[in-house]
PDB file of the backbone (N, CA, C, O) and the ligand in Angstrom, with CONECT records:
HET     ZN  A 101       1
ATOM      1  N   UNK A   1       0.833  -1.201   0.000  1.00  0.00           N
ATOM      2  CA  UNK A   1       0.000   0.000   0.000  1.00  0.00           C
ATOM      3  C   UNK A   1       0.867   1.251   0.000  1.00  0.00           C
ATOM      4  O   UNK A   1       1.526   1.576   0.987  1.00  0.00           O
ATOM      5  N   UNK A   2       0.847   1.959  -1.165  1.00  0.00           N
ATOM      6  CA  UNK A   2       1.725   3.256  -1.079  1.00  0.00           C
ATOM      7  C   UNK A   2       0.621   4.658  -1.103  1.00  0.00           C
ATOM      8  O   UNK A   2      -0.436   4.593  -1.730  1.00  0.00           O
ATOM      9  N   UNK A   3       0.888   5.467  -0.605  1.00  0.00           N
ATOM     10  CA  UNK A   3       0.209   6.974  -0.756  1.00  0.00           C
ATOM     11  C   UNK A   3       0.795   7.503  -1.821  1.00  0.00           C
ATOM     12  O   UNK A   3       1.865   7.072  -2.250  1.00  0.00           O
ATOM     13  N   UNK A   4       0.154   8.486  -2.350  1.00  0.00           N
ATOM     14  CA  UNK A   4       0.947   9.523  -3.864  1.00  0.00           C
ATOM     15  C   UNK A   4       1.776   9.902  -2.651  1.00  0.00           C
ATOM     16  O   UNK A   4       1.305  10.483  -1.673  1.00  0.00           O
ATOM     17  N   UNK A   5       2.866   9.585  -2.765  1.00  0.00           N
ATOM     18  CA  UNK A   5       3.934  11.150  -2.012  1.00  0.00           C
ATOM     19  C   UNK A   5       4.908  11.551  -3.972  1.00  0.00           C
ATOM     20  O   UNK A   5       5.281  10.834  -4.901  1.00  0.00           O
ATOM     21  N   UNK A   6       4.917  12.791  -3.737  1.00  0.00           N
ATOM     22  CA  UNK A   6       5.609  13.388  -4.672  1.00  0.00           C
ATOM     23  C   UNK A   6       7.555  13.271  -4.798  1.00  0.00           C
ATOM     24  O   UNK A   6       8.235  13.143  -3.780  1.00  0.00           O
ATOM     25  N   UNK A   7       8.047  13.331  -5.912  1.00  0.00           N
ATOM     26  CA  UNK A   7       9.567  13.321  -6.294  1.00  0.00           C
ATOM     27  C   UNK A   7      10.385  14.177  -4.686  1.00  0.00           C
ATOM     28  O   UNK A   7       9.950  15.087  -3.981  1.00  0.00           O
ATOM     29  N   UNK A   8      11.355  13.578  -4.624  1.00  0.00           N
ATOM     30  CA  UNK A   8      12.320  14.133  -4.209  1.00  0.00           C
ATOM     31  C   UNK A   8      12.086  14.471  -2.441  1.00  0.00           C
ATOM     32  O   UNK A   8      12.467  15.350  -1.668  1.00  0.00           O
ATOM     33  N   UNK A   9      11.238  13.226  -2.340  1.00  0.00           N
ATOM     34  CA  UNK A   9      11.380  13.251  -0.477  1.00  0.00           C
ATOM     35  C   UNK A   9      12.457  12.673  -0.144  1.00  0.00           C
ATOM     36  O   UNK A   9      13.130  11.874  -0.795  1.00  0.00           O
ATOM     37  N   UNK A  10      12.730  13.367   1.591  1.00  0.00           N
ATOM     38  CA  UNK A  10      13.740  13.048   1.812  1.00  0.00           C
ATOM     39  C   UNK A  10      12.813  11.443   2.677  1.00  0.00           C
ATOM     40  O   UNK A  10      11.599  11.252   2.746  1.00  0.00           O
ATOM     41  N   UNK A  11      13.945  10.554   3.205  1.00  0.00           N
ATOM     42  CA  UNK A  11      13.118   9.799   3.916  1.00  0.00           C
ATOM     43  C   UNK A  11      13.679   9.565   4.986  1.00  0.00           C
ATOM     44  O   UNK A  11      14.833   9.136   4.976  1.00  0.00           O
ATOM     45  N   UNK A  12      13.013   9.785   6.145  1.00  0.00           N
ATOM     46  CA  UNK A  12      13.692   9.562   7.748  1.00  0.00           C
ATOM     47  C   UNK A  12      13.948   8.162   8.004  1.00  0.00           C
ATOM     48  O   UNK A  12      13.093   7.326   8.298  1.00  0.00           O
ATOM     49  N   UNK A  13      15.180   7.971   7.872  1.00  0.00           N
ATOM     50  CA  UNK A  13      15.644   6.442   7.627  1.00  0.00           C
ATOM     51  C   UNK A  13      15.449   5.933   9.733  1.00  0.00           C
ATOM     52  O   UNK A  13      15.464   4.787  10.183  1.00  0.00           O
ATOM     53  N   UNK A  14      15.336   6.879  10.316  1.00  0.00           N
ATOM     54  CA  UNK A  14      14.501   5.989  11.670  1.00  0.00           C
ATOM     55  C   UNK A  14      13.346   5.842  11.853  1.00  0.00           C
ATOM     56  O   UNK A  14      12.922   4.990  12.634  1.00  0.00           O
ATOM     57  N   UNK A  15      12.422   6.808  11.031  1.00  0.00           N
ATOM     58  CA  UNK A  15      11.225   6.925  11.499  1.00  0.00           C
ATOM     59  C   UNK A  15      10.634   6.271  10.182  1.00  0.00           C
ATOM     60  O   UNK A  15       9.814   5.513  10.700  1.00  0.00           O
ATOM     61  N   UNK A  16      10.536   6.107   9.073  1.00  0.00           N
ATOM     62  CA  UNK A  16      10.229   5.731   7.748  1.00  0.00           C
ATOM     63  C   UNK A  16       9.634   6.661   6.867  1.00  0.00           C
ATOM     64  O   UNK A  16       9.145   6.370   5.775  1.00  0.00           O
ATOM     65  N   UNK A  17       9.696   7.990   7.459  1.00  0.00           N
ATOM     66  CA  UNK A  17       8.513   9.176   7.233  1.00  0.00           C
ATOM     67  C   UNK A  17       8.762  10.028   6.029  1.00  0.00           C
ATOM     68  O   UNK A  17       9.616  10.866   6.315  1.00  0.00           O
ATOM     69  N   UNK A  18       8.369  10.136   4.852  1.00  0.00           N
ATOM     70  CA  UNK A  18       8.996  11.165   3.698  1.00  0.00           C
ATOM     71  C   UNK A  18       8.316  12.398   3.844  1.00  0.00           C
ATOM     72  O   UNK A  18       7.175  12.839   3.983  1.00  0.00           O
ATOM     73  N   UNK A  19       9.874  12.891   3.724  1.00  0.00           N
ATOM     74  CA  UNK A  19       9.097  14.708   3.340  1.00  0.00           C
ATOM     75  C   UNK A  19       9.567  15.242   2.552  1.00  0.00           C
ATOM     76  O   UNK A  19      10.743  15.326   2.198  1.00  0.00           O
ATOM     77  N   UNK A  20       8.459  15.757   2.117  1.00  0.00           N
ATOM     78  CA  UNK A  20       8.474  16.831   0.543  1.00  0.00           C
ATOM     79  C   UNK A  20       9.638  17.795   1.041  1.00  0.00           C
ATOM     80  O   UNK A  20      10.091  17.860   2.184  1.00  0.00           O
ATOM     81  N   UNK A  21       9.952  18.399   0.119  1.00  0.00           N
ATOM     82  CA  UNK A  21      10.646  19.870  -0.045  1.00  0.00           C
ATOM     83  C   UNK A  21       9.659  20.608  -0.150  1.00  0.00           C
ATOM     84  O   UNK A  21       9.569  20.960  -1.326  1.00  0.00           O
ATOM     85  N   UNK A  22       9.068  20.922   0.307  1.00  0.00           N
ATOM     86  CA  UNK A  22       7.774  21.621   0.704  1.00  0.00           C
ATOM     87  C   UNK A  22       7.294  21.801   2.539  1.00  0.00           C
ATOM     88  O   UNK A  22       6.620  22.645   3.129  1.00  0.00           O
ATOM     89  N   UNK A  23       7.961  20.669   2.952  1.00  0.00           N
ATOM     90  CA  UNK A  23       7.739  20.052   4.230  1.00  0.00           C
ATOM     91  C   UNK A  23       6.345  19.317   4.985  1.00  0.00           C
ATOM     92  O   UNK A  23       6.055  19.277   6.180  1.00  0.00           O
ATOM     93  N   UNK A  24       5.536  18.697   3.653  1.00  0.00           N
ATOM     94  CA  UNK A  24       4.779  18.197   3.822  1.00  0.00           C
ATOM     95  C   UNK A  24       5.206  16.808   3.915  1.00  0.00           C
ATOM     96  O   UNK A  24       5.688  16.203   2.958  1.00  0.00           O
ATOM     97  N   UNK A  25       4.978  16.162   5.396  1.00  0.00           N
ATOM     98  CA  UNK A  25       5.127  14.369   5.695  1.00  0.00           C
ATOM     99  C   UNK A  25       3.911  13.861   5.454  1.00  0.00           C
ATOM    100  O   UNK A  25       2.728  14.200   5.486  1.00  0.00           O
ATOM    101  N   UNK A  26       4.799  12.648   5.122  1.00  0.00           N
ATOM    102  CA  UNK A  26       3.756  11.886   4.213  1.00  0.00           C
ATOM    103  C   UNK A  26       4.394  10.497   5.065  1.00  0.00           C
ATOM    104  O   UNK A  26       5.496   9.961   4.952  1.00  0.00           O
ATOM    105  N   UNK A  27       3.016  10.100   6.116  1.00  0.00           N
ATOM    106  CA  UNK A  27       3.217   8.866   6.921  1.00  0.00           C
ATOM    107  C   UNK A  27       2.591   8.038   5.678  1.00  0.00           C
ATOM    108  O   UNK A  27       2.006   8.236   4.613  1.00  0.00           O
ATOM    109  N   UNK A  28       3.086   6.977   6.489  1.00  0.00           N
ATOM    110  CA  UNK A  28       2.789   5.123   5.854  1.00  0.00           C
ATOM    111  C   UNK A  28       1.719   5.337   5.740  1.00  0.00           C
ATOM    112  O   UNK A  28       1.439   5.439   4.546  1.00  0.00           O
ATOM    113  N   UNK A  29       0.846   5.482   6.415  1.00  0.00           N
ATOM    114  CA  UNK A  29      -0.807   5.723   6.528  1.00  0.00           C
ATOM    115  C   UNK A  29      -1.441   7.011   6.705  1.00  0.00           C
ATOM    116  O   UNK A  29      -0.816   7.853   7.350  1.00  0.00           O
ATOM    117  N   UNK A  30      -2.490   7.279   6.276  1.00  0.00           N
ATOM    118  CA  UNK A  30      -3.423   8.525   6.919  1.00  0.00           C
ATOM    119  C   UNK A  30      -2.981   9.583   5.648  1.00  0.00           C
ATOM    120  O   UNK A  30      -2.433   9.388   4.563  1.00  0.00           O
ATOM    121  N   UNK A  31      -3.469  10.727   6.296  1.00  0.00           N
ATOM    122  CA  UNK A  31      -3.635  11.861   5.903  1.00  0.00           C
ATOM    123  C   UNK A  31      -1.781  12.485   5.590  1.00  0.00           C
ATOM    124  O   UNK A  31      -0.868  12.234   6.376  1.00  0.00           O
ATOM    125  N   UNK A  32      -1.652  13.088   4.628  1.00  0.00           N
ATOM    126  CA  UNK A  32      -0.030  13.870   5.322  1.00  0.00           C
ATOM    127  C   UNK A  32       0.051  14.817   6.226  1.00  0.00           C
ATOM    128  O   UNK A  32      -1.011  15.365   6.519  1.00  0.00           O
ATOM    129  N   UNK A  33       0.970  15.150   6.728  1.00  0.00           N
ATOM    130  CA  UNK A  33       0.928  16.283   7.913  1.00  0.00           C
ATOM    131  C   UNK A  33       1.968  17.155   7.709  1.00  0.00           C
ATOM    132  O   UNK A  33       2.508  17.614   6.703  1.00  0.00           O
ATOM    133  N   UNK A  34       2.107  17.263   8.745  1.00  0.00           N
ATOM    134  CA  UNK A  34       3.596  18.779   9.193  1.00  0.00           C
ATOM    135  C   UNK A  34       4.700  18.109  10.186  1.00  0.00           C
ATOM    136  O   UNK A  34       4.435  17.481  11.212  1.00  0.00           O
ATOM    137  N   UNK A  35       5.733  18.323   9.766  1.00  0.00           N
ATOM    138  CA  UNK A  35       7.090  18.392  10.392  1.00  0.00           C
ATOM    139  C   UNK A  35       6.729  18.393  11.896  1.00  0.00           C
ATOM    140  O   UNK A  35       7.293  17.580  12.628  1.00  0.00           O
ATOM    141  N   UNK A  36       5.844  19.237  12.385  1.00  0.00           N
ATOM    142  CA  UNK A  36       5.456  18.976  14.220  1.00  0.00           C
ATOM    143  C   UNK A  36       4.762  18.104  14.298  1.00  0.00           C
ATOM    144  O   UNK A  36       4.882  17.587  15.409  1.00  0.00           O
ATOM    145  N   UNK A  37       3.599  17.310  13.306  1.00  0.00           N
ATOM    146  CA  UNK A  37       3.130  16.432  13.623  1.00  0.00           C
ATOM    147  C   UNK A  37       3.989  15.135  13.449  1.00  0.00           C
ATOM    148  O   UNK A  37       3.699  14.177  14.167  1.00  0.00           O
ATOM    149  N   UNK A  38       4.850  15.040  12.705  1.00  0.00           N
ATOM    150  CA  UNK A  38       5.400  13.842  12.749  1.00  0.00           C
ATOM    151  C   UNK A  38       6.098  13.803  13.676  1.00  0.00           C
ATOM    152  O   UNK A  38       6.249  12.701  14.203  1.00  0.00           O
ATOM    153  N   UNK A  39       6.977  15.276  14.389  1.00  0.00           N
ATOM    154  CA  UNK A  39       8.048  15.131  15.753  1.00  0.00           C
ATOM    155  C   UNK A  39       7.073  14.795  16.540  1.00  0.00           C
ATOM    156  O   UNK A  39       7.439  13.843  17.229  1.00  0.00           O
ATOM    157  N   UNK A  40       5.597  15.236  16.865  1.00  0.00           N
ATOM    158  CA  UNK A  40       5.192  14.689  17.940  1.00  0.00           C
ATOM    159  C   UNK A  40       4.510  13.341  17.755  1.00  0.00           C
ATOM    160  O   UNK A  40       3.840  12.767  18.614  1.00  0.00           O
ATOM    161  N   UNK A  41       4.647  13.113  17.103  1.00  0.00           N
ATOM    162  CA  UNK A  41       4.271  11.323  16.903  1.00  0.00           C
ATOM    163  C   UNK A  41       5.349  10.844  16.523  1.00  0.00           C
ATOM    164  O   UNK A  41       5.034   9.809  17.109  1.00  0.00           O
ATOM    165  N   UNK A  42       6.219  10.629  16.148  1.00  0.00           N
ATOM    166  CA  UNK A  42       7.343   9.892  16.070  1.00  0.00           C
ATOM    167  C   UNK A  42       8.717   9.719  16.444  1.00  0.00           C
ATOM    168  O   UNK A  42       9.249   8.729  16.947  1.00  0.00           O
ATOM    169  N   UNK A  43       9.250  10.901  16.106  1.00  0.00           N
ATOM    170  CA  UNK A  43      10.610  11.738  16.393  1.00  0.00           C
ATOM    171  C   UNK A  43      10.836  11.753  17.654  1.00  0.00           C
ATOM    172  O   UNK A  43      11.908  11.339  18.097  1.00  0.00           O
ATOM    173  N   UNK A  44       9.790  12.268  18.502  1.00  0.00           N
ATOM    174  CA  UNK A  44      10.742  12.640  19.837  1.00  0.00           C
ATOM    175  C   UNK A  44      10.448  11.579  20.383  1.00  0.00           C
ATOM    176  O   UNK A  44      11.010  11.422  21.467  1.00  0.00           O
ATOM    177  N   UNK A  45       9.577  10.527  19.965  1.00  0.00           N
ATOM    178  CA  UNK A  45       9.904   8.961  20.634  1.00  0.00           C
ATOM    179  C   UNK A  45      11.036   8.210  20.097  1.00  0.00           C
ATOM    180  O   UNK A  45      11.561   7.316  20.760  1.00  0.00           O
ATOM    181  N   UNK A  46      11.410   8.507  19.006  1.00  0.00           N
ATOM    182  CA  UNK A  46      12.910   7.893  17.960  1.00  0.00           C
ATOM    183  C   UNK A  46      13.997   8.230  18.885  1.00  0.00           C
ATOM    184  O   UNK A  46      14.796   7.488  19.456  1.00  0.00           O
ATOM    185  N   UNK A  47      13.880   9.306  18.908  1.00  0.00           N
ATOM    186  CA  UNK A  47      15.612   9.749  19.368  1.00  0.00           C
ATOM    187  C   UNK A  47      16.880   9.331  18.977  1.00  0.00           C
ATOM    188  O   UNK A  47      17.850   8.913  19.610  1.00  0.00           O
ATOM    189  N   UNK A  48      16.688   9.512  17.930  1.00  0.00           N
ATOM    190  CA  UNK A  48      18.233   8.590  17.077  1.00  0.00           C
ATOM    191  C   UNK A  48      19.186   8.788  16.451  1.00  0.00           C
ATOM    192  O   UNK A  48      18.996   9.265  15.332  1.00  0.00           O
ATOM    193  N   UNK A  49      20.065   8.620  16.719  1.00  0.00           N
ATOM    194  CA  UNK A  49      20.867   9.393  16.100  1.00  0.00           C
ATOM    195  C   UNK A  49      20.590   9.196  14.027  1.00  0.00           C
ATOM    196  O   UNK A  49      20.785   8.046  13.633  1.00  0.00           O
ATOM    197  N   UNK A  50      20.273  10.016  13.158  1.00  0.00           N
ATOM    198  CA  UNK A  50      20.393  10.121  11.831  1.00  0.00           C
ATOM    199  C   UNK A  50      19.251   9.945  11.478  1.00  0.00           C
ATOM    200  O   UNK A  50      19.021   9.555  10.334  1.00  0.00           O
ATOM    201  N   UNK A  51      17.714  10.322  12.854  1.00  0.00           N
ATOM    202  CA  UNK A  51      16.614  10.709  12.235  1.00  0.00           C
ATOM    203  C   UNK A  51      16.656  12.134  11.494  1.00  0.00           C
ATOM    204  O   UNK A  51      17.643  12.793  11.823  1.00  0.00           O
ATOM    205  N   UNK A  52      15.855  12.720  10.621  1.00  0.00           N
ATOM    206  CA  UNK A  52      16.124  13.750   9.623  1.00  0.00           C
ATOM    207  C   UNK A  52      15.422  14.587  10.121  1.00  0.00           C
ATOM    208  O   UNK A  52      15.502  15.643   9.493  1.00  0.00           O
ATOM    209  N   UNK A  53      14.431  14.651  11.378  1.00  0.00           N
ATOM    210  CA  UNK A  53      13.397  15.686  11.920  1.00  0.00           C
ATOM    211  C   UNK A  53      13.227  16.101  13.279  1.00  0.00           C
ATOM    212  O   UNK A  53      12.246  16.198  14.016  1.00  0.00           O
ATOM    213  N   UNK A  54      15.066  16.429  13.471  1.00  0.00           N
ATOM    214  CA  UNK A  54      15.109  16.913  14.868  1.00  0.00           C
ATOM    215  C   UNK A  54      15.558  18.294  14.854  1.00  0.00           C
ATOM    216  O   UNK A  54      16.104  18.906  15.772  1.00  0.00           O
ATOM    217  N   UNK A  55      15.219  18.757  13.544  1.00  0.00           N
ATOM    218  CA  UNK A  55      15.219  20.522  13.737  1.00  0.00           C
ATOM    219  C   UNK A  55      14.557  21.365  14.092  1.00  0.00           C
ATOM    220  O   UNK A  55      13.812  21.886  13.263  1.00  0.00           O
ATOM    221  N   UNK A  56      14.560  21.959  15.813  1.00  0.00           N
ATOM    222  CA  UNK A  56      12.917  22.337  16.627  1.00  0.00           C
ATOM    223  C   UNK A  56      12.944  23.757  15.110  1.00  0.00           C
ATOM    224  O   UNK A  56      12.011  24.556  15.180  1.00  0.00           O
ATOM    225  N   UNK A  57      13.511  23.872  14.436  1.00  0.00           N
ATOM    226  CA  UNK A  57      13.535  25.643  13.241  1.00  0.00           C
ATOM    227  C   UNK A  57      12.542  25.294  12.817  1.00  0.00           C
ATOM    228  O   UNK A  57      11.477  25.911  12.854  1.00  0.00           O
ATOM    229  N   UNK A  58      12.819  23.898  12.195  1.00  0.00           N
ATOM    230  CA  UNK A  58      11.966  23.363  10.746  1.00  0.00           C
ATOM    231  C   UNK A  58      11.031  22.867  11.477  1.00  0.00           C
ATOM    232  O   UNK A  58      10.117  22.774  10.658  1.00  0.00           O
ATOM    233  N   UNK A  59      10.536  22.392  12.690  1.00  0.00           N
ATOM    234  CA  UNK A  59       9.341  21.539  13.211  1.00  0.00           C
ATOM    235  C   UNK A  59       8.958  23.011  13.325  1.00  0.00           C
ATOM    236  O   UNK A  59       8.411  23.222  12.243  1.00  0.00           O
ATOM    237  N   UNK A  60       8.936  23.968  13.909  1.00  0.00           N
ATOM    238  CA  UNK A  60       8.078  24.398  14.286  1.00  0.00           C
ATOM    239  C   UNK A  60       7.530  24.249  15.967  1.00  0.00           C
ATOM    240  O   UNK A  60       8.162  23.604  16.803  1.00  0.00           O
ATOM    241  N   UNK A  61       6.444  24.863  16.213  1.00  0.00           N
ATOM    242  CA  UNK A  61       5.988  24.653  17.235  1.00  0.00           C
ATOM    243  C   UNK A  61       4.552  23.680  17.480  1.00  0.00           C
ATOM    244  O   UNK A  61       3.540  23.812  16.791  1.00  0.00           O
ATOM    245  N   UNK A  62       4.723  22.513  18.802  1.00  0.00           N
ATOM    246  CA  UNK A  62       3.648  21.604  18.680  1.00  0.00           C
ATOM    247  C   UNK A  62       2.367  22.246  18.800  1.00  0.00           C
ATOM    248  O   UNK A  62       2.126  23.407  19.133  1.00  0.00           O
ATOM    249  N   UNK A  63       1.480  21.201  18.438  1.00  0.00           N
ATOM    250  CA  UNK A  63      -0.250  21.995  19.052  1.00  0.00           C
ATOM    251  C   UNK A  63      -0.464  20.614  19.392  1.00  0.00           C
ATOM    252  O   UNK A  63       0.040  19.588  18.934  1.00  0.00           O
ATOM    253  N   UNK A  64      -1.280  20.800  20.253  1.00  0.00           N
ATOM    254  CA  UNK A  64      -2.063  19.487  21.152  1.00  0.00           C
ATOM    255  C   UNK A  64      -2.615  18.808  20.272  1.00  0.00           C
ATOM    256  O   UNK A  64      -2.719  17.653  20.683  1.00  0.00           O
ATOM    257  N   UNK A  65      -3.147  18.963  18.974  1.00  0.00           N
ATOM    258  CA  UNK A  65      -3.382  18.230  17.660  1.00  0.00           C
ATOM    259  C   UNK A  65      -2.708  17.908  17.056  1.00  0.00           C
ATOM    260  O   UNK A  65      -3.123  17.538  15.958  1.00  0.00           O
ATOM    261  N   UNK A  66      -1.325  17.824  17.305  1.00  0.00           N
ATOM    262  CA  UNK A  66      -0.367  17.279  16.634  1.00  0.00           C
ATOM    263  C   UNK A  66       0.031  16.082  17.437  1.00  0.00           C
ATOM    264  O   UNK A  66       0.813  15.518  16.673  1.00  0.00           O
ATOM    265  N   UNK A  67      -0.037  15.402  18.459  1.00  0.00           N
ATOM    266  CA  UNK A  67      -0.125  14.664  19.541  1.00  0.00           C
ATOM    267  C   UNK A  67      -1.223  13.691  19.496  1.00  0.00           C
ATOM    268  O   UNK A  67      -2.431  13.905  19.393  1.00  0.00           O
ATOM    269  N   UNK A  68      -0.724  12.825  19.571  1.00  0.00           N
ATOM    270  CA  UNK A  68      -2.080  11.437  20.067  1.00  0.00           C
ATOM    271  C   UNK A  68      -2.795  11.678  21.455  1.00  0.00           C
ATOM    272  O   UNK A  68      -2.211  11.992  22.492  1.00  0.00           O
ATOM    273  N   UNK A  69      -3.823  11.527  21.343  1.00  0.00           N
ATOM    274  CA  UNK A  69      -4.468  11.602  22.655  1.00  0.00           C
ATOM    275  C   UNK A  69      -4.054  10.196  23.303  1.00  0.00           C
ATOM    276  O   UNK A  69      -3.423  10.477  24.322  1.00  0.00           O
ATOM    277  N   UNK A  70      -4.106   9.278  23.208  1.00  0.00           N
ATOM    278  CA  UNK A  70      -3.750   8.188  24.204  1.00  0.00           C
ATOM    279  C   UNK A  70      -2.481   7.687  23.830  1.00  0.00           C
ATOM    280  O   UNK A  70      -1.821   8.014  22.843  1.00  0.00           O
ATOM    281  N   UNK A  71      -2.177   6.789  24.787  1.00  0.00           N
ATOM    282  CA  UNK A  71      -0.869   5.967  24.680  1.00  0.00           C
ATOM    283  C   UNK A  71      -0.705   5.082  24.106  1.00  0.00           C
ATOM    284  O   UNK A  71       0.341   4.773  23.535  1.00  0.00           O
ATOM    285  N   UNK A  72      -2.173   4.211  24.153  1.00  0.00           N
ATOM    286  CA  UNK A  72      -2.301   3.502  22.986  1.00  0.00           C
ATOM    287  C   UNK A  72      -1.709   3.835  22.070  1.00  0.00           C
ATOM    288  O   UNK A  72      -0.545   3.513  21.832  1.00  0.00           O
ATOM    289  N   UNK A  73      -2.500   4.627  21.316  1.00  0.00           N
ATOM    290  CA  UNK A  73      -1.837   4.724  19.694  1.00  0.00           C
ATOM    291  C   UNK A  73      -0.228   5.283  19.553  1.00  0.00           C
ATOM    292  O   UNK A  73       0.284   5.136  18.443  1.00  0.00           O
ATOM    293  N   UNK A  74       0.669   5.977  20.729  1.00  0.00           N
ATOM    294  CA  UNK A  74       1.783   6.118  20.372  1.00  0.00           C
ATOM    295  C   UNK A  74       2.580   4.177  20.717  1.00  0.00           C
ATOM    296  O   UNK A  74       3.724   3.861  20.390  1.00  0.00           O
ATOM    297  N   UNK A  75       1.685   3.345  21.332  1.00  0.00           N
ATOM    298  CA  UNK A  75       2.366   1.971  21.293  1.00  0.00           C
ATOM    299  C   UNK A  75       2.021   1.544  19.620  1.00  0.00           C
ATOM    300  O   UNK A  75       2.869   1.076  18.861  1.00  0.00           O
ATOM    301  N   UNK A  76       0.962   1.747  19.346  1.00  0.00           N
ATOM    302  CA  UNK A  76       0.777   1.370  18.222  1.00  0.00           C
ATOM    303  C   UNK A  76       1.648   1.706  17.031  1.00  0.00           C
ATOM    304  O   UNK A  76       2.086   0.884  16.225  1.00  0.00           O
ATOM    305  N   UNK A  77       1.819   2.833  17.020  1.00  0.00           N
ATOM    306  CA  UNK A  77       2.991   3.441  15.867  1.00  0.00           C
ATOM    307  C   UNK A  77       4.274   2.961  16.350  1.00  0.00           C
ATOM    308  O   UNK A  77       5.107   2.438  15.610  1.00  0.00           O
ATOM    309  N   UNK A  78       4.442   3.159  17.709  1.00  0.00           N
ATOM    310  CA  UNK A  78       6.049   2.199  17.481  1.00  0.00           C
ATOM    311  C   UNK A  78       6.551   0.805  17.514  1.00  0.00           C
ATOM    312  O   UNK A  78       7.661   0.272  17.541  1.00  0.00           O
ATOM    313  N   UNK A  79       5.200   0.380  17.500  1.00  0.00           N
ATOM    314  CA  UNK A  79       5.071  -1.114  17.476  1.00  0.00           C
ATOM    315  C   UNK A  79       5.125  -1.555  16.048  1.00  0.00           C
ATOM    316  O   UNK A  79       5.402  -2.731  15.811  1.00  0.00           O
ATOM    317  N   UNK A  80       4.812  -0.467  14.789  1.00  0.00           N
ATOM    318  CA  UNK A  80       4.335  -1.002  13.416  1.00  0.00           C
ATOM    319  C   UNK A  80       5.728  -0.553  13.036  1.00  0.00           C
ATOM    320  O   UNK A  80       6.016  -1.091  11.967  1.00  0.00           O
ATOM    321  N   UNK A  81       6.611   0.139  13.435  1.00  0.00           N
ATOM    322  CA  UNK A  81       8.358   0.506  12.786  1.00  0.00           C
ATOM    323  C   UNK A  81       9.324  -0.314  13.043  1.00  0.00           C
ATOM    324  O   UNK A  81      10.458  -0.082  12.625  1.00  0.00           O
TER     325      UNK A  81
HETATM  326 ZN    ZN A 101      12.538  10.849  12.198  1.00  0.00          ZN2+
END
């Protein structure tokens, strides 16, 4: 199952996450998002060294909608990487 993501993403070789040169992420699943939504769902649970989306410049700042409401689903996403 692939999503359209467009030419020339980079791809977060810890997190699996492509982003446009645009800075639109484009998860495995769902909708695409923003650079804060993927740090707050993925990234700052990665912590790795030669993830590609630990620049707080380029993230930006979080919003509580960028965040999973339960814990569940952050087991779930790091359970599927
Ligand atoms: Zn990453």
């Amino acid at each position: 199952m692939t999503t359209n993501t467009p030419d020339n993403c980079q791809t977060c070789p810890i997190c699996r996450v492509k982003i446009a040169h645009d800075d639109k992420v484009y998860f495995s699943s769902g909708q695409p998002g923003t650079r804060a939504r993927l740090y707050a769902r993925v990234c700052q649970y990665a912590k790795k060294a030669g993830c590609i989306n630990q620049n707080k410049e380029a993230i930006g700042t979080l919003t509580k909608s960028d965040g999973f409401s339960t814990g569940e689903e952050i087991k779930k996403m790091l359970k599927a990487s």
